[in-house]
Structures are given as C-alpha cells and as structure tokens.
N, C-alpha and C positions, 0 to 999 in steps of 0.2 A: 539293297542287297541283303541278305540272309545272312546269318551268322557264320554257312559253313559253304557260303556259297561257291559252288565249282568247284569242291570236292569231292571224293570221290569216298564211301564206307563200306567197311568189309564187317560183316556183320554173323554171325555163328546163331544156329535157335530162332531164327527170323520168319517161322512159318507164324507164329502165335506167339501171344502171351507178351515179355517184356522184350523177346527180340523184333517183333511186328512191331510192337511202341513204337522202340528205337526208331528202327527202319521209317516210318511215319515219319515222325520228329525231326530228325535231319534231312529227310525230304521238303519238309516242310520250311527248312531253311536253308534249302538248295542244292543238299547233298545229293548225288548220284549213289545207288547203294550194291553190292554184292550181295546177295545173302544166301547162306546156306542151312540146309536144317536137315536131318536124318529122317523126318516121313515115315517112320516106322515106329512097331513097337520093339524094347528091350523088354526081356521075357521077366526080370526082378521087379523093374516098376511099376508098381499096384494103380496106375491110374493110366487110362488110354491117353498116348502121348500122338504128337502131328501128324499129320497126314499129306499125301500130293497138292490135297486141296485147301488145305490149309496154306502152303506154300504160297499156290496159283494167288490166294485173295490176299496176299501181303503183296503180290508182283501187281496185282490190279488195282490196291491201296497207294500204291506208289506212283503208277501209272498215271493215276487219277490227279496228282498232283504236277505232273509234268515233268517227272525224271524220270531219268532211265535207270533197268535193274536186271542184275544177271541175278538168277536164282537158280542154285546148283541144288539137288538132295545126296547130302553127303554125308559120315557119319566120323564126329571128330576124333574118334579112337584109329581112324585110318591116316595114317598122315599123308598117302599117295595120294589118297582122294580129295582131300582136304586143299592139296596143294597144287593139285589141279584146276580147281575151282577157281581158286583167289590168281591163280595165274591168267587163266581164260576170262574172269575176269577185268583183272588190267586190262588182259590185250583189246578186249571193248572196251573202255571206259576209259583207257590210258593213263589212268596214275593211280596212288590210291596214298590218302592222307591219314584215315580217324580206321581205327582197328577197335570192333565192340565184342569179343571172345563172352558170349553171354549163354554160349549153347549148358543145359546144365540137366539132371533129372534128381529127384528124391527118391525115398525108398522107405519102405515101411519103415513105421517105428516100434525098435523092438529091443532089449538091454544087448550088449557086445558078445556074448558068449553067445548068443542063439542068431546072431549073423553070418550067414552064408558067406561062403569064397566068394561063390559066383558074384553076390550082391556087393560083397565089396569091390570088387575086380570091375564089375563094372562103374561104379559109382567114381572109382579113381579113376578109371581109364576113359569115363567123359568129363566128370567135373574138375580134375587136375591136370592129368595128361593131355585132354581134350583143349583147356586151355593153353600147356604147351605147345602143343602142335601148330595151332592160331596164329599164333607170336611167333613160331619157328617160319610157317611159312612166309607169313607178311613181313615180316623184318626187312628181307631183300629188297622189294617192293617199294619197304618207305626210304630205305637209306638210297636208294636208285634215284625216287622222286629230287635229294637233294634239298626238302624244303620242310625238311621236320615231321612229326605228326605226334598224333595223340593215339595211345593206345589205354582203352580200360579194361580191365578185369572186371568180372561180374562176381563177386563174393558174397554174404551175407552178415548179417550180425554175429551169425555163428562160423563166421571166420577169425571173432577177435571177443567172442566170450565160446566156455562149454556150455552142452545143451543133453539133456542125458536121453538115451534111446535113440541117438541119431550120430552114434560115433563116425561111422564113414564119412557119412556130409560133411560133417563139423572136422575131420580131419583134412578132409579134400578143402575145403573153403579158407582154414589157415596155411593150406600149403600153396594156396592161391597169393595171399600175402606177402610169403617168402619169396614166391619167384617175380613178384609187381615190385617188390624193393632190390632184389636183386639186378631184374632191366632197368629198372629206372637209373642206378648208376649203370650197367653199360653201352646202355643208349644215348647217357648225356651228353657226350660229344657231338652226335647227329643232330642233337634238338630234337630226341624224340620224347616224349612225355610219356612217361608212365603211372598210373593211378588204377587205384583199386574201387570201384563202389559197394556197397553195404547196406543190402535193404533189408528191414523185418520181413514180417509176411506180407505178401504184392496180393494182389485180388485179381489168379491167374490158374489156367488150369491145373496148375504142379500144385498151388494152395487149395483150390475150392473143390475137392474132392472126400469123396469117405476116408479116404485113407489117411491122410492128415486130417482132418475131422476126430477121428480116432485116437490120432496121437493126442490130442489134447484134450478126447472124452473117452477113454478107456473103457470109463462104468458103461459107455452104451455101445449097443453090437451095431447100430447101422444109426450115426452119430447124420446129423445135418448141418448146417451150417449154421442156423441159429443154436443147435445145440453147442457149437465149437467157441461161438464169438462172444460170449462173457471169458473163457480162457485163452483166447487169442487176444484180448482189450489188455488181459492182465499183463504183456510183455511187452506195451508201449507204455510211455507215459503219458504222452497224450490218447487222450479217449474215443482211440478210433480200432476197428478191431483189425482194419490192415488200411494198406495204402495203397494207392491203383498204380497200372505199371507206368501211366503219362510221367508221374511222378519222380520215379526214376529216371524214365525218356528225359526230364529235365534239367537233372544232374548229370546226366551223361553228356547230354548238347554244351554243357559249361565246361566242362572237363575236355571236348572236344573240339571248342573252340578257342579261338583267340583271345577271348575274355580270363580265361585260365593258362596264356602262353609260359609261365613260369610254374604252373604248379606242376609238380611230380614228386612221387613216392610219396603219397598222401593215401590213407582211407579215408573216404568219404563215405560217413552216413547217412540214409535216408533212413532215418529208422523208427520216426516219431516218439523221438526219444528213450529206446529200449536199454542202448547202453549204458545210459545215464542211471537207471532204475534199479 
C-alpha cells in the first residue's frame, strides 16, 4: 500500500508547478486528489500564470496513475467559490484527509514605496488570505471525517528571513506562519496536524521567468536564466541554483503522512540550506 493510501487531497495551484508535483506525489501513493487552480491571469503578475489546460494535464497526470480527481478553476481570494469546490469534491471522493493550500503568485521586484495597492492587495489576498480560505473551508470536512488529517501551508524561506524588494511576499509568507501555529494549536484536539513547508527557489514557472531573473540581475534589462543562476546559487548553501518542485512533493508526502503523525506547528525547510547561510 502507499503511504497515503485511500486518502483523499485537497490541493489549491494544482494546474502547474509545485501544486501539479503535489498532486503527482500523492497519487502516486494512493491519494485521490481535489485540485483547484484560478486558470487565469492577475493583471500585477509579471509572468503568465495557468491556464484550463494546464489544469486538464494535472487531471490526465493523475489519471494516468489510477486515481481519481475533481478539478475545479477557482480563484482563492473567493471564498464561495473556493468552498464549493472542496465541497463537490467530498461529495465525489467522500472524505478528505491531507489539505496542500500551495495556491500562491509573485510580483515584481521593486523597493516598498514604489508598490502598488493593487499589487499588494492582491498578493495578500492569494498568498495569505487565499491560504485562509483553504483551511476555512476544509476544516469542516476533516473534523467530519473523524480521523485526523494533515494540513500544510506552502510558505517560503521568506517566510522566516527578510528579503529586500519583495515586501508583500515576504509579508504574506510570515503571515502564513502565524496562522499554521495558530491552527496547529486549535486543531489539536481533532488530531489535525498542522505544518508549514519552506522552500528557496523551486525550478517552476513563478521562478523561471524574466521577471525574477531581474530581481536578481538588475544590471540586465532582459536577464536569462543562466544570467540569474550564479545569484540564485548565492542563497543556498549547497551549490545548486534551485531545487525542483518533486522536491518539495517529498516533504509534503512526509508531513501528510502517517510517518510524520506527531509532527505539528513545525516549519519545515527545503531550502538547500539557505537559512542556515
């Protein structure tokens, strides 16, 4: 049997990138998955963000492995829509165990005074709020199942260091902290688990673009990716210039499984040793 087998995952960002991982991952050890993604663009983020069909190839990723998956395009600053999703899917899948809140976007880097409302507004309203909502709706859900579950937060290293020219992020991502320590104690009655994960830079479309490229080569106007990754190396300690998203997929599956039934209100880094540097 599988690690998480005949469980059921509710998963946020699952068109691409580390929510597709995810989704993989636990399929791959038996999970049945939910997944939701927004499929569109926000007008602030400098890099084209998911699309339908992006979705569709996460549902035929899963597929392919012999579980089943509801795939809703929802957008996590909505909480009606949100909560409709993870509901319709219960009602197929019947239960739901492991909650992955990883929906998230970036945003130019630029110093705090020359940031936009808009840009901030949105960046709290998917990367913090947006996490709320996840955990608001599923809550019901796992305390119904009766049998515990594992919920993780998708945060950063720049949820637990500053990082300069990226205030909102770095604000949204510690405020992700405070509300995974906060559930964590009122969920512990239920046996629900609560943990936070903390990756550097993942090798994913919110990273591999101009626009972060930029944030770490300024002197050039249309930066590459080999241009970026001598200053991308600089902020691990080990000598890699990011870490791919299975990576995290594999710290998630531990923290979602029964191998980790005790741990909560933990960050967990994947960081290649950034915080340590």
């Amino acid at each position: 049997m599988g690690r998480v087998e005949g469980k059921v995952a509710f998963i946020t960002g699952a068109a691409r990138g580390q929510g597709r991982s995810h989704a993989i991952r636990l399929a791959e050890e038996g999970a049945d998955i939910i997944a939701v993604d927004i499929c569109r663009q926000i007008d602030t983020v400098p890099f084209p963000m998911s699309t339908p069909e992006d979705l569709q190839q996460t549902v035929k990723d899963v597929e392919a492995l012999d579980r089943r998956i509801v795939a809703v395009e929802a957008d996590v600053r909505d909480y009606n829509a949100l909560k409709a999703a993870v509901d319709e899917g219960v009602s197929q899948l019947g239960r739901l165990d492991i909650v992955s809140a990883n929906a998230g976007i970036a945003s130019a880097g630029m110093p705090t005074e020359d940031l936009s409302e808009e840009a901030w507004d949105d960046m709290i309203g998917t990367n913090l709020t947006g996490v709320w909502h996840t955990v608001k709706a599923a809550i019901p859900h796992l305390k119904a199942g009766g049998n515990g579950g594992s919920i993780i937060l998708t945060s950063s290293v720049a949820g637990l260091q500053g990082l300069a020219n990226i205030s909102s992020y770095v604000a949204a991502k510690h405020g992700v902290v405070g509300l995974m320590r906060t559930l964590a104690l009122e969920l512990a009655a239920d046996m629900i688990r609560v943990n936070s994960i903390h990756p550097t830079t993942v090798g994913t479309p919110m990273v591999l673009n101009e626009s972060t490229f930029r944030l770490f080569r300024p002197d050039l106007e249309h930066p590459t990716a080999e241009d970026a990754s001598v200053a991308f190396r600089t902020l691990n300690a080990l000598p890699l210039d990011w870490v791919e998203a299975r990576d995290i997929s594999n710290a998630l599956l531990f923290l979602a499984s029964d191998e980790a039934r005790y741990v909560t209100g933990v960050t967990l880094p994947v960081d290649a040793g950034a915080l340590v540097k």
